[in-house]
DRENDO-360036 format. One record per residue (C-alpha): x negated, y, z negated; residue in one letter. Coordinates in steps of 0.001 Angstrom, whole numbers, plus 500000, padded with zeros to 6 digits. Last residue first. Example, Ala and Ser with C-alpha at 12.3 -4.5 7.8 and 13.67 -1.06 7.14 Angstrom:
REM residues 2
486330498940492860S 487700495500492200A 
***
This chain:
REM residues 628
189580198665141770X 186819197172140105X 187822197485136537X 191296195885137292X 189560193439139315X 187562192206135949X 189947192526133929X 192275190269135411X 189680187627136338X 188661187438132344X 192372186890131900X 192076183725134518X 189092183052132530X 190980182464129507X 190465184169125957X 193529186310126306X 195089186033123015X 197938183814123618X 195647181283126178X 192404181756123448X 195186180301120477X 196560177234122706X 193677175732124011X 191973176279120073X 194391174065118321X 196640176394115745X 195882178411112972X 196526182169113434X 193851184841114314X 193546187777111918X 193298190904114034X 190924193241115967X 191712190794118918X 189143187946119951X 186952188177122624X 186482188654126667X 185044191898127305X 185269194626130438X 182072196873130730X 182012199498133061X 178385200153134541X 177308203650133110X 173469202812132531X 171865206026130919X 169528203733128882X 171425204538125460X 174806203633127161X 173413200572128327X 172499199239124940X 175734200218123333X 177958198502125766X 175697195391125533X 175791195600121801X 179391195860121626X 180070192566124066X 178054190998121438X 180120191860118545X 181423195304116471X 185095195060117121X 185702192366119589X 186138189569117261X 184159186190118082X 184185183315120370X 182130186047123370X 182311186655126485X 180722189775128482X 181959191111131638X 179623193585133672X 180961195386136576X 179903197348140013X 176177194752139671X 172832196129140262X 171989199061137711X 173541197565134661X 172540193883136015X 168543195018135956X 169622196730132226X 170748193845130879X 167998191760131755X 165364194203130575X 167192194412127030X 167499190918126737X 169009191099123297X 167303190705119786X 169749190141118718X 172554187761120147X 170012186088122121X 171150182865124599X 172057185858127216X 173369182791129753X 173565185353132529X 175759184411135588X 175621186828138965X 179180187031140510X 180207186799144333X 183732187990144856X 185436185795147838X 188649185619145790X 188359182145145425X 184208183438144118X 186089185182141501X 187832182164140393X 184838179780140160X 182360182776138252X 185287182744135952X 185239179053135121X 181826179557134273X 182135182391132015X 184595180103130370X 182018177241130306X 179651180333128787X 181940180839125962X 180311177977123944X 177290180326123737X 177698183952124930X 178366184490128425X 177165187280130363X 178993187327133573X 177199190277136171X 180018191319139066X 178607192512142888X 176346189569142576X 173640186895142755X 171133186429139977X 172518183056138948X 171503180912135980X 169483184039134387X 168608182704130854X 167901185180128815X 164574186323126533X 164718187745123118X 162841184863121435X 160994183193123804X 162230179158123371X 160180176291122246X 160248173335123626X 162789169984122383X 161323166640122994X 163510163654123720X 166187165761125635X 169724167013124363X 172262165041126045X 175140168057127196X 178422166927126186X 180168170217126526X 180075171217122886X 181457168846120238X 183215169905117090X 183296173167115035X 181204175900117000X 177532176819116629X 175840179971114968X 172591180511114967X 170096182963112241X 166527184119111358X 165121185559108579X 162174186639109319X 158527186489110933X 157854182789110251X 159904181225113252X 158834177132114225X 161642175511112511X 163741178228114015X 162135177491117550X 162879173644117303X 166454174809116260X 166980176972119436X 165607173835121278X 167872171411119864X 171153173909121023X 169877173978124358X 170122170626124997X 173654170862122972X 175308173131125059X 175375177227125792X 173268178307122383X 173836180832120263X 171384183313118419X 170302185726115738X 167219186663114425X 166803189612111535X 163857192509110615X 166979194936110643X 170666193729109519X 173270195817112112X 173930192909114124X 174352190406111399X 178095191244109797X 179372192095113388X 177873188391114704X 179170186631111736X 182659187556111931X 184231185032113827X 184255181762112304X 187633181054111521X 187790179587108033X 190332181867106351X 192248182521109393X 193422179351110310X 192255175548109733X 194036174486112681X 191532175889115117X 188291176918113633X 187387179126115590X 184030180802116109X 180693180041114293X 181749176934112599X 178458175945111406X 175698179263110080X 172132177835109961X 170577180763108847X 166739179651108346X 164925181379105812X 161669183139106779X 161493185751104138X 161202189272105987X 161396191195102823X 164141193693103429X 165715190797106095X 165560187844102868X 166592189234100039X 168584192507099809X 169914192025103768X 170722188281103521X 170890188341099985X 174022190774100323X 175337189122102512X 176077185481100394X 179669185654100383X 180173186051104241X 177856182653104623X 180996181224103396X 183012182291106793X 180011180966109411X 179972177625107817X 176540176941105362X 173192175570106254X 170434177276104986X 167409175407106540X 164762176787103999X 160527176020105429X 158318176347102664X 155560178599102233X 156423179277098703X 158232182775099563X 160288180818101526X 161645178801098574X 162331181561096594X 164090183006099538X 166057179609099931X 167634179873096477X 168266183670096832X 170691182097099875X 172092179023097522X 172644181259095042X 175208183409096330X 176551180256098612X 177521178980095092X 179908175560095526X 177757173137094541X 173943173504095001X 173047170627097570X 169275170707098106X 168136168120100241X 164174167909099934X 163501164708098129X 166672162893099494X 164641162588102679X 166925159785104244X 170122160052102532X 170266163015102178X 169117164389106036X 171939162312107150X 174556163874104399X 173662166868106009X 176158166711108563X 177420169883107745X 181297168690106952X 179904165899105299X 177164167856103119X 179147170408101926X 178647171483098197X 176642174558099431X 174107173234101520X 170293173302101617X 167572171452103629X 163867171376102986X 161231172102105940X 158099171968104715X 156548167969104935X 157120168747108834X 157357165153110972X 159948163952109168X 161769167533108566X 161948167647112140X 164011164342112237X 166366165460109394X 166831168678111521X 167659167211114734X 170137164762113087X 171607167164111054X 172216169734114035X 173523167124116104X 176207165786113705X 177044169177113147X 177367170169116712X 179251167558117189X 178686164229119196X 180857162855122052X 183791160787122300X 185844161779119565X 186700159794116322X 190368159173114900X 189266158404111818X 190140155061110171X 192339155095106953X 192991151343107162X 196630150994107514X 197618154548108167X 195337155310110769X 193534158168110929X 194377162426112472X 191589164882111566X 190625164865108085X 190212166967104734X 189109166101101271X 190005162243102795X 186087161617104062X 184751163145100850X 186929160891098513X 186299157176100097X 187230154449098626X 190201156588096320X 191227157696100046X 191147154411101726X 193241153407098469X 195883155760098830X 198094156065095600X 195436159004093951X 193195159896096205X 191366162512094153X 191934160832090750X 192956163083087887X 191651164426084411X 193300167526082775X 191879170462081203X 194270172665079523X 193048176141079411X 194722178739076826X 194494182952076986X 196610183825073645X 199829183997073259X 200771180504073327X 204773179745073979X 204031178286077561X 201187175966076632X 204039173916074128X 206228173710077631X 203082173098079378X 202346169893077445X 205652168586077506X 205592168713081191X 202063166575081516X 202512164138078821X 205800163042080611X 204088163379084069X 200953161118082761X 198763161827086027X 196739164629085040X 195994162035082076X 194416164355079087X 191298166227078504X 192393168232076484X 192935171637074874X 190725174578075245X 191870177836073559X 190002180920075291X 187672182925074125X 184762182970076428X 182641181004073519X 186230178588073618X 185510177488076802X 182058176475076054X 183753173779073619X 181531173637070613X 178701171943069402X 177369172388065361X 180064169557064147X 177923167151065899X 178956164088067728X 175752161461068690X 175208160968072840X 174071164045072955X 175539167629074804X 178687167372072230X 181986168056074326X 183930166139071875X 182148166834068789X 183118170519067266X 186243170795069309X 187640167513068167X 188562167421064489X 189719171120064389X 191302170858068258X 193216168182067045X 194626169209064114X 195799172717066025X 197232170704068998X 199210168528066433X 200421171637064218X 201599172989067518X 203293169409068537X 205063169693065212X 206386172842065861X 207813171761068695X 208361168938070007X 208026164993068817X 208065161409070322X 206422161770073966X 203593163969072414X 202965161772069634X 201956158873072019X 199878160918074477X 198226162741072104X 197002159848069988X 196230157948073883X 194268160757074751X 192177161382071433X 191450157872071594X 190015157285074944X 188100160954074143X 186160160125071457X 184473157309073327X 183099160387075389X 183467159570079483X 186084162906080013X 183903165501078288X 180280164312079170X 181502164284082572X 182441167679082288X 179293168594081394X 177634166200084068X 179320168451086769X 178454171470084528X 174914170645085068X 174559170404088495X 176985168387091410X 180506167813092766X 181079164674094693X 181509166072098445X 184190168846098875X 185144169155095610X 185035166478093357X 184767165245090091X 188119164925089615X 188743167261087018X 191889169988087690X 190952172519084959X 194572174336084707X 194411177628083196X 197083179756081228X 196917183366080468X 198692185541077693X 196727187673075645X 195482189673078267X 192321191661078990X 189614190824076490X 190312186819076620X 189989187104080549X 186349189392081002X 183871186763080887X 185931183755082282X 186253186328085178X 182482186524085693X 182151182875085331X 185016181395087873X 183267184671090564X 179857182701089860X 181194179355091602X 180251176170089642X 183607176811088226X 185391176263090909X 183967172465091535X 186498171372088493X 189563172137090301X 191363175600089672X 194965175703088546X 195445179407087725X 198959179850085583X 200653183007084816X 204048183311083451X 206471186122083994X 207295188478080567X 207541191994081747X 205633194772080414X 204339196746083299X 201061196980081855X 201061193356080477X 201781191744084416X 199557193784086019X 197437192369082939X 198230188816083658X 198058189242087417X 194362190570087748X 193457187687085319X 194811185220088368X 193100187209090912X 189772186870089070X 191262182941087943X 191708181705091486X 189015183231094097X 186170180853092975X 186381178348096280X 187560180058099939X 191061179793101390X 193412181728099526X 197025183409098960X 198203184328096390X 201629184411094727X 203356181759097273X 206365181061096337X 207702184054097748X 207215181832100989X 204815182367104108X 203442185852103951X 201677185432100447X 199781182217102630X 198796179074100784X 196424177029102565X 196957174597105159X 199595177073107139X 203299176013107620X 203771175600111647X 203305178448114798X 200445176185115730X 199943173325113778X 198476173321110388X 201264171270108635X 204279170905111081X 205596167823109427X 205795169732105985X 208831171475107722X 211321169694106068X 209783169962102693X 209166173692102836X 211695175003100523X 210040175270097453X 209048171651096234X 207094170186100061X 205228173959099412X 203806172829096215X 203156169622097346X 201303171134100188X 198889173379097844X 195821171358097061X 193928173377099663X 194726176151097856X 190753177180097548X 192043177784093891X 195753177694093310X 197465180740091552X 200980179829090187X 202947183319089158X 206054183212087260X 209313184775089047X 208951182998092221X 208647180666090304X 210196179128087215X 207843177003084886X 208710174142083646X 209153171745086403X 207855173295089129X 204424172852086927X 205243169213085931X 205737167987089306X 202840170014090666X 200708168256087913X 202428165274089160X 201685165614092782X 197975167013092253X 195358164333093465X 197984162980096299X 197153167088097880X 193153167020096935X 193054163484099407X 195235164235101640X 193355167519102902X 194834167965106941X 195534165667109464X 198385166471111646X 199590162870112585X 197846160845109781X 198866163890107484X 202627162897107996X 202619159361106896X 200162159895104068X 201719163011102730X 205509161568103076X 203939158484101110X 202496160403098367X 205880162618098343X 208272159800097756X 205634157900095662X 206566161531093024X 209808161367093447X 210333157507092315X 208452158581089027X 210568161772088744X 213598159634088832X 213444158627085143X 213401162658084311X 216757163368085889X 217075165447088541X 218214169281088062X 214579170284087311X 213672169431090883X 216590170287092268X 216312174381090898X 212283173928091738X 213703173613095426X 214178171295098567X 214369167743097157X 216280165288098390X 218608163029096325X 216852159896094651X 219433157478094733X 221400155932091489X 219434154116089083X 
***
């Protein structure tokens, strides 16, 4: 066999011959698992997919037809074939290729993403752009099995057979999304791939499909379907000729499952899809993992990872505990001693930490799949029951579920707890997962709690008050990672909601820093004082309600208030303190350390708040600029 040649297009791919496509495909396993144990990243979705990538570049012709890829964490192979192979090395690094797919990277790249349930809206919105202009492209949504436990996967399913003729979707089954997916479709699905109908539907298929073409594989797929759709996906154990594919109730054609990792199978099954006209979903089976084994051990770990080694697959670990880890450890311990307090995520519970509280009071973990919708009118029904709802979800998901938080829970002043991780950057994950929204999205809700705390100590006690709250809804937000290293102690006290922390009262400048930016506040306080400018240093703890007596005893005293904040300036903390004192007839300039009224890039977060002026040297440079 001569050498594999290197790949930097769909044009190559399709120009190399089909008995090298095996070879091709451990090429790109092992360039994933060599290069993701420097940057990290989501190996385990990414050696899921190679051959249904394979297959896809492989009969289809982008940039002209349209691949939509939900969550597009699964998209690196994709970029590796269309002219990003080289530069796969620089995976979510600062000014590197992005972790998801970005329309502004590559024309490959026909939508970009992020979040879970986006695919097949945006991919229906295609077809009939792509009907009312009249031209012929392709469009395929590959969306994993945990998509369609999101309500957006349903609502589009709903409309798609009424609006275009031509559609194809990929059900990517691996029983996984984050954590092992959950709920009835989870089992449905199940129910799908473990039927003894299936083993020889797949290997019939299989075999006939690597001998014949064309019409005869369209008389095949029609045979099949009539002898399979009315038992394979039957909800008992015994067939019946009464059950049908659910797929087929939204009208589209089902066919499958079949190997997502037979290649041959695979391409000759998209080159029959490719001549339907009529909205089709192929559902394939595939391992999440696939060629790694600590990944195939261990699926939830390798979903997405910092930097491991190669031989074993071990984690590069910090030295200190996260926020998450703390948070699920306080919690699960709370819950212990208080037979209310029940735990909810929304399909996450490794990246929350909940898999503690799981595994020890499995009775009252709630994990609900990927629905943050329902999770949050899920909790309110829960409140109204006298129970105790932790809501834990990262600060960018919660974004999906707002309109419970005001509809539900603030109009009716259900207690549910708002326990909102990754509340600022996120670093190398990149704009769809920074955390830096929450406080402009909250501010404004009446009858609503909100808060940040400056280390871990401090953290414990905010949660030992929300466990404790019964007047509201009531919300914190915490960073990705570990905070300063701060032991919390053996009992947590309550805090007084709405009251600061004044750590030094001194001062011709006031520093008011907001949760993890009150190290930077900190470092300011250190700089000034070089310059032989003594500063006062507020820990404000309360996002709302704020220390309104606080902030108005610094209005009057101090030349210059400077308020930090790890969230966008537009509408945040540093707002509220403006607006406060210009309703008490304060007039105190106000400089403010946050993020720009942009879309931050991906990078580590050292590098992103030095470029964007999250420093307290910068902090200095406002400040003196507002003095003078």
């Amino acid at each position: 066999m001569p050498e594999l040649p290197d790949i930097h297009s769909p044009a190559d791919l399709k120009a190399l011959p089909q008995e090298q496509l095996p070879e091709l495909a451990e090429r790109i396993r092992q360039t994933l698992i060599t290069t993701l144990a420097e940057t990290g990243g989501h190996l385990g979705p990414n050696l899921g997919v190679v051959e249904l990538t394979l297959a896809l570049h492989r009969v289809f012709d982008t940039p002209k037809d349209k691949f939509i890829f939900d969550v597009a964490h699964q998209g690196y192979v994709h970029k590796m074939l269309t002219h990003r192979w080289d530069r796969i090395h620089t995976i979510r690094q600062y000014e590197g290729l992005n972790g998801f797919l970005l329309r502004s990277e590559s024309e490959h790249d026909s939508y970009g993403a992020g979040h879970a349930g986006t695919a097949l809206s945006a991919a229906l919105g295609m077809a009939v752009g792509r009907d009312l202009r009249g031209s012929d492209e392709h469009v395929v949504c590959v969306a994993g099995d945990a998509a369609f436990t999101c309500g957006p996967t349903f609502e589009a399913l709903n409309n798609a057979a009424a609006q275009t003729k031509r559609l194809i979707v990929v059900l990517n089954d691996n029983e996984w999304s984050i954590d092992r997916n959950v709920g009835a479709l989870a089992k449905y699905f199940n129910h799908i791939a473990t039927h003894p109908t299936y083993a020889h539907l797949h290997q019939t298929a299989a075999g006939l499909l690597e001998m014949i073409g064309g019409k005869v594989i369209r008389r095949l797929a029609g045979k099949v379907e009539e002898s399979a759709k009315g038992f394979l996906l039957a909800t008992n154990s015994q067939p019946s000729a009464s059950t049908s594919v659910i797929f087929e109730e939204f009208g589209f054609r089902y066919y499958g499952p079949i190997d997502g990792h037979d290649l041959p199978l695979l391409v000759k099954t998209f080159e029959f899809l490719k001549t339907q006209n009529e909205p089709v979903l192929l559902h394939i089976i595939t391992e999440k993992g696939r060629g790694y084994k600590p990944a195939l051990e261990d699926p939830g770990k390798f979903h997405g990872l910092g930097k491991y080694k190669i031989e074993t697959g071990e984690a590069i670990a910090g030295g200190t505990p996260t926020f998450s880890q703390i948070y699920a450890r306080s919690v699960t311990d709370f819950a212990k001693a208080d037979q209310k307090i029940v735990a909810i995520t929304a399909a996450m519970p490794g990246g929350t930490g909940l898999s503690v509280f799981k595994k020890e009071i499995p009775e009252r973990y709630y994990d609900v799949g990927i629905a943050e919708e329902h999770a949050a009118l899920f909790a309110c029904g829960l409140a109204t029951q006298g129970l105790k709802p932790f809501l834990t979800i990262y600060s960018t998901f919660m974004q999906r579920a707002y309109d419970m938080i005001i509809h539900d829970m603030a109009i009716q002043k259900l207690p549910v707890r708002l326990c909102m991780d990754r509340g600022g950057l996120s670093g190398d994950d990149g704009p769809t997962h920074h955390g830096l929204f929450d406080i402009g999205y909250l501010r404004p809700v009446p009858n609503l709690v909100h808060m940040q705390a400056k280390d871990e100590d401090e953290f414990v006690d905010m949660l030992w008050t929300m466990a404790h709250y019964e007047d509201g809804p009531i919300a914190i937000r915490y960073p990705r990672g570990s905070g300063t290293g701060v032991t919390p102690k053996d009992k947590p006290v309550l805090l007084e909601i709405g009251k600061a922390e004044v750590v030094e009262s001194q001062g011709q400048v006031a520093l008011i820093g907001l949760g993890s930016m009150f190290e930077v506040a900190e470092q300011t306080r250190q700089l000034l004082a070089a310059r032989g400018i003594e500063a006062a240093l507020i820990n404000p703890r309360w996002i709302k309600p704020m220390d309104t007596a606080v902030l108005e005893q610094f209005g009057r005293q101090c030349k210059v208030i400077c308020t930090f904040e790890d969230h966008v300036l537009r509408n945040g903390f540093g707002c509220g303190v403006i607006e406060h004192l210009n309703d008490a007839g304060i007039k105190t300039p106000v400089a403010r350390v946050g993020w720009p009224d942009e879309f931050i890039e991906h990078g580590t977060p050292a590098i992103l708040r030095k470029k964007h002026g999250m420093t307290a040297e910068a902090a200095v440079e406002k400040i003196l600029a507002l003095l003078q």
